[in-house]
C-alpha positions in Angstrom: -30.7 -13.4 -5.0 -27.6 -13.8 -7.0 -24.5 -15.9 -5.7 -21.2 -14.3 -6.0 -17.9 -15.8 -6.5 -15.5 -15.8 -3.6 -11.8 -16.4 -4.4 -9.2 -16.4 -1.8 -6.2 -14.5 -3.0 -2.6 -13.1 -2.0 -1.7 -9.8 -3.5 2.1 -8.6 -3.7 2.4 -5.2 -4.8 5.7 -5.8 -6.7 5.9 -2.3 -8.2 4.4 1.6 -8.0 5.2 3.6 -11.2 3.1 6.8 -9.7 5.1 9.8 -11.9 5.4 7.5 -15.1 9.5 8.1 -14.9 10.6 5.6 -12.3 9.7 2.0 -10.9 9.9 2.0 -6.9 10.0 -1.7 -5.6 7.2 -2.5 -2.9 6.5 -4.9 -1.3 2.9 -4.4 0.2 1.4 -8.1 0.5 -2.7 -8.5 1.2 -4.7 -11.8 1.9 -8.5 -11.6 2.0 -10.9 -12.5 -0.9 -12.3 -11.0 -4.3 -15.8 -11.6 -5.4 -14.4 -12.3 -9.1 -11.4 -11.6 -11.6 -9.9 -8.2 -12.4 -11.2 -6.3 -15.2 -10.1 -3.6 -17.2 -11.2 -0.8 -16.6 -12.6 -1.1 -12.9 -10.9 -1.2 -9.9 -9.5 -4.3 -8.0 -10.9 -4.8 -4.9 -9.3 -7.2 -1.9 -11.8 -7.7 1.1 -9.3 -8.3 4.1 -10.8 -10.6 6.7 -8.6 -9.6 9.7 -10.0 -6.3 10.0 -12.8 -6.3 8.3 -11.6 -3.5 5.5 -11.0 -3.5 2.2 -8.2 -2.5 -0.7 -9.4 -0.7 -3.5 -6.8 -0.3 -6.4 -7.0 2.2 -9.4 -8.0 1.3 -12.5 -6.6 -1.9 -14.4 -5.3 -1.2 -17.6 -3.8 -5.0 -17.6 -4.4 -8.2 -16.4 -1.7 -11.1 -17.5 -2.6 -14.7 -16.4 0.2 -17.6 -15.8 0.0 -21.0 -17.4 -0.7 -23.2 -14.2 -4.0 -20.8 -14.0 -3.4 -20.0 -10.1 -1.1 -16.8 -10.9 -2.3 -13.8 -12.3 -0.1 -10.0 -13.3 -2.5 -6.8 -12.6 -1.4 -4.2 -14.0 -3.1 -0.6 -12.9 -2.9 2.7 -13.2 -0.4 2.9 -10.3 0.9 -0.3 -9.3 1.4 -3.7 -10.8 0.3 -6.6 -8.1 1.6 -10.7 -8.7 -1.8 -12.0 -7.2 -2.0 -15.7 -6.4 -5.2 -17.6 -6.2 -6.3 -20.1 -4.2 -7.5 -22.3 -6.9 -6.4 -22.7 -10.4 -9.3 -21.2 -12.9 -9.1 -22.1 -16.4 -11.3 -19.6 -18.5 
């Protein structure tokens, strides 16, 4: 059986960029849980514990991390999302 790492996060989608021309502001904000860091490459996925459900993002094509190693920038194919972690992770 393998163990999985759980990390509590908040996800603000800060911006869609859908047609490539124009930035829209949003402000979609999700709590729940990943079961590790984003990748390039593969989707982000948020498990949401109110309802049970789950956000699935497309594709990351960037992930930018902030100094105090609790704030990360994921860029994807459609939206950009300022996540916050519950804990600070220094890789």
């Amino acid at each position: 059986m393998s163990s999985r790492l759980l990390i509590d996060v908040t996800a603000r989608c800060v911006a869609r960029n859908r047609d490539k021309k124009t930035a829209v502001e949003a402000s979609k904000t999700l709590a729940g849980w990943v079961t590790g860091l984003p990748t390039v490459g593969m989707s982000l996925v948020i498990f949401r514990p109110g309802d049970g459900g789950r956000t699935i993002t497309s594709p990351v094509l960037r992930v930018l991390g902030d100094a105090d190693g609790k704030t990360l920038y994921v860029e994807t194919l459609n939206s950009i999302y300022y996540v916050t972690l519950s804990t600070a992770l220094h890789l």
